[in-house]
Short mmCIF file of the C-alpha atoms (twelve columns), coordinates in Angstrom:
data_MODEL
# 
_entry.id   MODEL 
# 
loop_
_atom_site.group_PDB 
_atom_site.id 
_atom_site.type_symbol 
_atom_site.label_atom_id 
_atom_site.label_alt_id 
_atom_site.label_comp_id 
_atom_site.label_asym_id 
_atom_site.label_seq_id 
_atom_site.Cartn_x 
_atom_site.Cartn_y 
_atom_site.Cartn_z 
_atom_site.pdbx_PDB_model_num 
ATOM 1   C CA . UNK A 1   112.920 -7.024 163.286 1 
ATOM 2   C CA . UNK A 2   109.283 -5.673 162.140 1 
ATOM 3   C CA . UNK A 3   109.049 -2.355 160.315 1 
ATOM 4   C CA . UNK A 4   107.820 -0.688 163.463 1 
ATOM 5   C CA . UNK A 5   111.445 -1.116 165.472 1 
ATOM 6   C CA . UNK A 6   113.620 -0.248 162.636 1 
ATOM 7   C CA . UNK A 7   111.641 2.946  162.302 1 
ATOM 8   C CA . UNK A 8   111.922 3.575  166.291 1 
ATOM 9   C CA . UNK A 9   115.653 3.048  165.573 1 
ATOM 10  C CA . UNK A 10  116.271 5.613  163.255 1 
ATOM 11  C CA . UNK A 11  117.970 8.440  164.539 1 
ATOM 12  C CA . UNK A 12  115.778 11.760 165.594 1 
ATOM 13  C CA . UNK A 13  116.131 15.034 163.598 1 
ATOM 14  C CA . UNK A 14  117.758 17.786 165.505 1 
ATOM 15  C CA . UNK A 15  115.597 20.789 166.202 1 
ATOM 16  C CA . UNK A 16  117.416 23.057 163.842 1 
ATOM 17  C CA . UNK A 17  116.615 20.651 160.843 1 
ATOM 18  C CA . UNK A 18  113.054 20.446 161.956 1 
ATOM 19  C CA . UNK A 19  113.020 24.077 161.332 1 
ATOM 20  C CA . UNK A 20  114.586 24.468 158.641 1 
ATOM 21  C CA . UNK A 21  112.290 21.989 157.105 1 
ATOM 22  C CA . UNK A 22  109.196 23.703 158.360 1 
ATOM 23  C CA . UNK A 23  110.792 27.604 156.846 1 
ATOM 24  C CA . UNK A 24  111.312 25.196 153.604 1 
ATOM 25  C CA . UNK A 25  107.759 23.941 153.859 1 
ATOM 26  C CA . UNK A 26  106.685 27.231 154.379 1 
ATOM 27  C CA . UNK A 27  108.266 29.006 151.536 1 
ATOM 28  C CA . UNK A 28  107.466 26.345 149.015 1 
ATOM 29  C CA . UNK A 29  103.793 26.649 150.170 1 
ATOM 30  C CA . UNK A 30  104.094 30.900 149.909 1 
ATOM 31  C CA . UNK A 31  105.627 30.318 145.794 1 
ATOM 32  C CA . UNK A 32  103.068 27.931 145.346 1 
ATOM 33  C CA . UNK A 33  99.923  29.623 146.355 1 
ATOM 34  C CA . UNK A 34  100.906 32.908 147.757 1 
ATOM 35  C CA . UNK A 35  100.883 34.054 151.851 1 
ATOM 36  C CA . UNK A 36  97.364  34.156 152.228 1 
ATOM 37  C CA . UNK A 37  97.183  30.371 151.706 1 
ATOM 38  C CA . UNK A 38  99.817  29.525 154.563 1 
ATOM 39  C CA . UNK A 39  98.172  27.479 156.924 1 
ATOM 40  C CA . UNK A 40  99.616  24.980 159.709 1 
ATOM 41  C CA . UNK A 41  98.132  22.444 158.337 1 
ATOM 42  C CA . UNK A 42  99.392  23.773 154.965 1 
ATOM 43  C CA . UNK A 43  103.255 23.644 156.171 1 
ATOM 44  C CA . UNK A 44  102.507 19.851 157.329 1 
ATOM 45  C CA . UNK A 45  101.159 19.156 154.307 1 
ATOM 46  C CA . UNK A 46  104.507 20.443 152.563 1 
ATOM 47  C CA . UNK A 47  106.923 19.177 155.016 1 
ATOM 48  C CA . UNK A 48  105.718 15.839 155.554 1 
ATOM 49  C CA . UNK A 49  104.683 15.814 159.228 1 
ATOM 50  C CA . UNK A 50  101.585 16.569 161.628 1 
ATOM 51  C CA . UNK A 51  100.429 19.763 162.975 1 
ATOM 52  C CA . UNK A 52  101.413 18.996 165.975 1 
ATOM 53  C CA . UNK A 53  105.348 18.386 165.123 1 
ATOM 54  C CA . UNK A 54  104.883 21.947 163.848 1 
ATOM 55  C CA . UNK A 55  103.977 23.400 166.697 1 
ATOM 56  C CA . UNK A 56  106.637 21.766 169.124 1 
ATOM 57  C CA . UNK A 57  109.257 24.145 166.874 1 
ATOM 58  C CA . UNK A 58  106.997 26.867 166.375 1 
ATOM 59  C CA . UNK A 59  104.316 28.621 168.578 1 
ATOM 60  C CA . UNK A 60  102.159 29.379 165.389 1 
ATOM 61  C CA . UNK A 61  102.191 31.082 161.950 1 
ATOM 62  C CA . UNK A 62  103.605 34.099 163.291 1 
ATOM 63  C CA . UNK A 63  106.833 32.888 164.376 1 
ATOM 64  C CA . UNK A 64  106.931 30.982 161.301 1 
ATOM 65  C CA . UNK A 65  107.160 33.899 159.036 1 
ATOM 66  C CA . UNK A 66  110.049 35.346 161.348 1 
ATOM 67  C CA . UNK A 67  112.024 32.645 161.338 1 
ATOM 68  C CA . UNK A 68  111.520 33.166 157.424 1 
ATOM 69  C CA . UNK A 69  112.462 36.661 157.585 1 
ATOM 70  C CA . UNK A 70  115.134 35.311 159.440 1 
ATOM 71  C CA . UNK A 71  116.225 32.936 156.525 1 
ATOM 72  C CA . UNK A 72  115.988 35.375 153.772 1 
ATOM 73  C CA . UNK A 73  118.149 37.828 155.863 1 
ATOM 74  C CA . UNK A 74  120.798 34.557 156.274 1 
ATOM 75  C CA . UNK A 75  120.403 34.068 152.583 1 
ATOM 76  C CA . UNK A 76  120.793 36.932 150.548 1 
ATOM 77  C CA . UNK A 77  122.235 39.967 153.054 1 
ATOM 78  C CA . UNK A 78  124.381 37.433 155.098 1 
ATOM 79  C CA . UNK A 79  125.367 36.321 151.843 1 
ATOM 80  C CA . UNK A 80  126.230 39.515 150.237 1 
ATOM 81  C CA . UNK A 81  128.437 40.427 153.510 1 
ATOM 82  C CA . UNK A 82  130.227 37.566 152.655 1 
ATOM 83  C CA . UNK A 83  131.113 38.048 149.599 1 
ATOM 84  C CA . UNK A 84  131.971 41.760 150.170 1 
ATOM 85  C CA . UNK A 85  134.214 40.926 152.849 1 
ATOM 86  C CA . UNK A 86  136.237 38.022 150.458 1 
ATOM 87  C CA . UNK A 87  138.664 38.639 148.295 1 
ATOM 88  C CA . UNK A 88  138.289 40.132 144.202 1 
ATOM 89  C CA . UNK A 89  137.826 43.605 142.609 1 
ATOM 90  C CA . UNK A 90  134.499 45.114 143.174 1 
ATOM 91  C CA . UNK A 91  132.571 44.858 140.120 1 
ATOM 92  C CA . UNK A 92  133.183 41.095 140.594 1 
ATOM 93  C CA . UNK A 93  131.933 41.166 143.870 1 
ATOM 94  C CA . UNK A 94  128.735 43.101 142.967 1 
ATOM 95  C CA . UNK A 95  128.158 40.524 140.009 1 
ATOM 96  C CA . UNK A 96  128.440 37.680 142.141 1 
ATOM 97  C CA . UNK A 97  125.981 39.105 144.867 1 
ATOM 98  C CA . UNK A 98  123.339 39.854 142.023 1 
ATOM 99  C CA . UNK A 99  123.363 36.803 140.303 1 
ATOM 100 C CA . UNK A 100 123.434 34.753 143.481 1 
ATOM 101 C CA . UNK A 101 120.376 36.760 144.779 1 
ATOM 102 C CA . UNK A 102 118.557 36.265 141.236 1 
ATOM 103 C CA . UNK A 103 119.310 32.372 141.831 1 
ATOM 104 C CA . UNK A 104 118.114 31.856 145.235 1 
ATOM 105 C CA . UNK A 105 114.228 33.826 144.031 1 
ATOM 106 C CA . UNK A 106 114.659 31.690 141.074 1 
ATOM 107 C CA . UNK A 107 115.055 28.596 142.909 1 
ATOM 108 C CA . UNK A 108 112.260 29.844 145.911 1 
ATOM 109 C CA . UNK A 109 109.669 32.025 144.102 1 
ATOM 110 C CA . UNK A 110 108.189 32.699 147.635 1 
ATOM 111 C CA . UNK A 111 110.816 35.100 148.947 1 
ATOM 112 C CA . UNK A 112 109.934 37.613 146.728 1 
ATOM 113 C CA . UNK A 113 106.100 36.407 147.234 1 
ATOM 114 C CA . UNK A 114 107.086 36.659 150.901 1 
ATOM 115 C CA . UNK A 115 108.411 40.120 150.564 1 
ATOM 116 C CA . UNK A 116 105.879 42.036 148.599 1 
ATOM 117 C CA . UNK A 117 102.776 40.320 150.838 1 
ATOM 118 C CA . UNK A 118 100.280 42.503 152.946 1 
ATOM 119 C CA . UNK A 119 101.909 40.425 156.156 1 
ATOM 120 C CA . UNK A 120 105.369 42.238 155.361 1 
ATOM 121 C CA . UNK A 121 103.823 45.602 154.283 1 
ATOM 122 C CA . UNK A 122 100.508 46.067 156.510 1 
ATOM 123 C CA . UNK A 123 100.670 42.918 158.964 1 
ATOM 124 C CA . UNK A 124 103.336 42.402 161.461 1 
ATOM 125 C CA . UNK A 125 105.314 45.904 162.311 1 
ATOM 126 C CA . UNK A 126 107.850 43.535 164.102 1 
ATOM 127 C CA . UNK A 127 108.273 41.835 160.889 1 
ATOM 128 C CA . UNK A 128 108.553 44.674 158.706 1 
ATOM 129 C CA . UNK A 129 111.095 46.583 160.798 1 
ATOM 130 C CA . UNK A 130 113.138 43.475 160.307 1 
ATOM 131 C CA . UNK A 131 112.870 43.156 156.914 1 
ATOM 132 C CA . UNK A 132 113.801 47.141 156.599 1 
ATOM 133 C CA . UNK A 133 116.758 46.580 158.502 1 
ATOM 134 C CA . UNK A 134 118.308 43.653 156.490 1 
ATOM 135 C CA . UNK A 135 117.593 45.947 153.767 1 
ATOM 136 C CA . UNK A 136 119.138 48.662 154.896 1 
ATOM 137 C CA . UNK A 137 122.205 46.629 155.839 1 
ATOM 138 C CA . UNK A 138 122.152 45.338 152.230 1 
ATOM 139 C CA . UNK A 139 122.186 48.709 150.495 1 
ATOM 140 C CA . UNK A 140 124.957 49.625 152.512 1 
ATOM 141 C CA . UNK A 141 126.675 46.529 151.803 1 
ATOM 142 C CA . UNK A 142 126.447 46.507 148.012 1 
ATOM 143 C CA . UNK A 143 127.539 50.837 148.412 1 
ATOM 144 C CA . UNK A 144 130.353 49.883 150.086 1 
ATOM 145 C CA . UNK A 145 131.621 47.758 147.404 1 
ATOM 146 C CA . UNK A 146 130.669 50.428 144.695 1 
ATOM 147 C CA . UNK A 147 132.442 52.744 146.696 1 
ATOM 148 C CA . UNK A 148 135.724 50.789 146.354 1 
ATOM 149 C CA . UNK A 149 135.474 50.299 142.527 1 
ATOM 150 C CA . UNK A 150 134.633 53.693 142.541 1 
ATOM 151 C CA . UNK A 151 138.088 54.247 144.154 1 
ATOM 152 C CA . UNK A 152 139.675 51.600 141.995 1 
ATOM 153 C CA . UNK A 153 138.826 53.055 138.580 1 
ATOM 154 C CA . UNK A 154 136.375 49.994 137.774 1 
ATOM 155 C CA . UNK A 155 133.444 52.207 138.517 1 
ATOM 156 C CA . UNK A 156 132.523 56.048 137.029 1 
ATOM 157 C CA . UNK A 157 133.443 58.533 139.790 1 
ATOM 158 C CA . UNK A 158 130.347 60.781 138.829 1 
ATOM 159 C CA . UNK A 159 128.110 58.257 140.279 1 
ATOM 160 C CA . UNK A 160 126.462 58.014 144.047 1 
ATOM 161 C CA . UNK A 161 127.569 54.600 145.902 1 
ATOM 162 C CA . UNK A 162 124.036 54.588 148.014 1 
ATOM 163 C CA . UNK A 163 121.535 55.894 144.679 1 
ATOM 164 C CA . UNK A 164 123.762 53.249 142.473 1 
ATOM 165 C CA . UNK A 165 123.436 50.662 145.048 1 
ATOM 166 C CA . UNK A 166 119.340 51.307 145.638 1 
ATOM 167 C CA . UNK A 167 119.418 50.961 141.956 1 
ATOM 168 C CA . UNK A 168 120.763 47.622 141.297 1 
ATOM 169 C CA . UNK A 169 118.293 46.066 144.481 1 
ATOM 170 C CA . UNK A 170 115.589 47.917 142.518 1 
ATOM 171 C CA . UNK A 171 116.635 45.784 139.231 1 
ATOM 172 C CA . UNK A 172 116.205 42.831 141.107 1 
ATOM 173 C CA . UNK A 173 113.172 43.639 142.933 1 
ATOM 174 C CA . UNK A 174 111.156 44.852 140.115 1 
ATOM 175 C CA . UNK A 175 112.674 41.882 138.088 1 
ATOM 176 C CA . UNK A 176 111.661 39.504 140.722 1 
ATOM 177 C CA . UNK A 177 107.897 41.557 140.934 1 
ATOM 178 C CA . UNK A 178 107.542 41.585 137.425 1 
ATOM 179 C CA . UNK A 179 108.347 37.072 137.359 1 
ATOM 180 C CA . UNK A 180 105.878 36.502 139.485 1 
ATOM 181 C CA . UNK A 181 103.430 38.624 138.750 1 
ATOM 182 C CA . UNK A 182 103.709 36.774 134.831 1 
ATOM 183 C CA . UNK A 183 103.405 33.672 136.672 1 
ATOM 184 C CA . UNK A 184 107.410 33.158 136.533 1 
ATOM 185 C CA . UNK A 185 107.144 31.953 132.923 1 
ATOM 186 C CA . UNK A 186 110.296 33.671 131.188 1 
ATOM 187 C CA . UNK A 187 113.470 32.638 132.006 1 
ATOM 188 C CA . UNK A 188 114.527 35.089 135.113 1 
ATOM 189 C CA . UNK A 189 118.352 34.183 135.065 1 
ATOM 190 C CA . UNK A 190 118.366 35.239 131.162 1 
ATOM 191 C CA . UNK A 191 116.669 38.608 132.165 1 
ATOM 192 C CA . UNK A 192 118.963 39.124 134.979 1 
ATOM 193 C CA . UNK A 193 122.261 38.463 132.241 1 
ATOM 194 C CA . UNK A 194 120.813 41.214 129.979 1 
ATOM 195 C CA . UNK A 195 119.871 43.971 132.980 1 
ATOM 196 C CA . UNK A 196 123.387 43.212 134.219 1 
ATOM 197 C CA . UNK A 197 125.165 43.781 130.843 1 
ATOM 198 C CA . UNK A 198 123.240 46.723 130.834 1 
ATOM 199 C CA . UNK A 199 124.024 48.086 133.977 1 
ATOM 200 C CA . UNK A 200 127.679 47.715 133.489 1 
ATOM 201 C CA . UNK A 201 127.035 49.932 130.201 1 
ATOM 202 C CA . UNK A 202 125.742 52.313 132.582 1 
ATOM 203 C CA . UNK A 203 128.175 52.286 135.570 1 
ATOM 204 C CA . UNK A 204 131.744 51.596 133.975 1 
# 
């Protein structure tokens, strides 16, 4: 059997892992050089496959960073829910959801890339409404849970769920900014121990 029919033989890759491959492709290209350097032919590059396999899953760059959007809001909000609506005390909960959403930009530098780009803040309304609402859904999320420790005891009774809750995103996000920005070269994980330690000081 030549090389040609065992390859024929293999089995085809669903749709859904073709995309995910191309969002991959397409976020590793975004921490890598930033938005303005995503290109079709860039994603194919990254993801191993012609332009043309790109665009039988995608209609074009556009779509692409949607179905990105769409990832990051699977990722780290869908995420969250999850783990607010498992079992534990609260201040558990909110330490899991922070260092899991520390992990994830450590391990894909182009979310937050992704996120503070011209296409999410000036480009695509579409894509920036969405974006808004995961966030929204997020804060709520993570004031939810600080409302329950609040309840509980775990958490001081003098603080805001929604204000404490905008203020722990805004420890990642300007954590996250600040990485990349230095060209991700401290150790973001160790940062994210320290402002969490810190923010317990401050909450409990």
């Amino acid at each position: 059997m030549n090389i040609r029919m065992r390859i024929d033989m293999l089995p085809k890759k669903s749709t859904r892992i073709r995309k995910e491959e191309i969002v991959q492709a397409a976020i590793q290209v975004i921490g890598a050089q930033g938005v303005n350097s995503l290109t079709i032919a860039a994603i194919a590059g990254r993801a191993g496959m012609s332009e043309a396999n790109i665009y039988r899953h995608f209609g074009g760059k556009q779509e692409i960073l949607s179905a990105l959007a769409d990832f990051i809001g699977t990722e780290v909000m869908g995420k969250a829910a999850a783990i607010a609506g498992g079992s534990g005390p609260p201040l558990e909960k909110l330490r899991a959801i922070f260092f899991s959403h520390v992990s994830l930009i450590a391990e894909l530098p182009g979310i937050p890339r992704f996120i503070f780009s011209d296409e999410v803040h000036l480009g695509d309304r579409e894509l920036s409404r969405v974006i808004a609402q995961r966030m929204a859904g997020y804060v709520e999320t993570l004031a939810g849970i600080i409302a329950a420790g609040i309840a509980e005891g775990e958490i001081r009774n003098s603080l805001a769920p929604r204000e404490t809750a905008l203020t722990m995103l805004g420890m990642i996000q300007f954590t996250a900014l600040r990485w990349t920005v230095a060209g991700t070269s401290f150790d973001i994980r160790d940062e994210a121990k320290k402002l969490w330690d810190n923010f317990m000081h401050l909450i409990r």
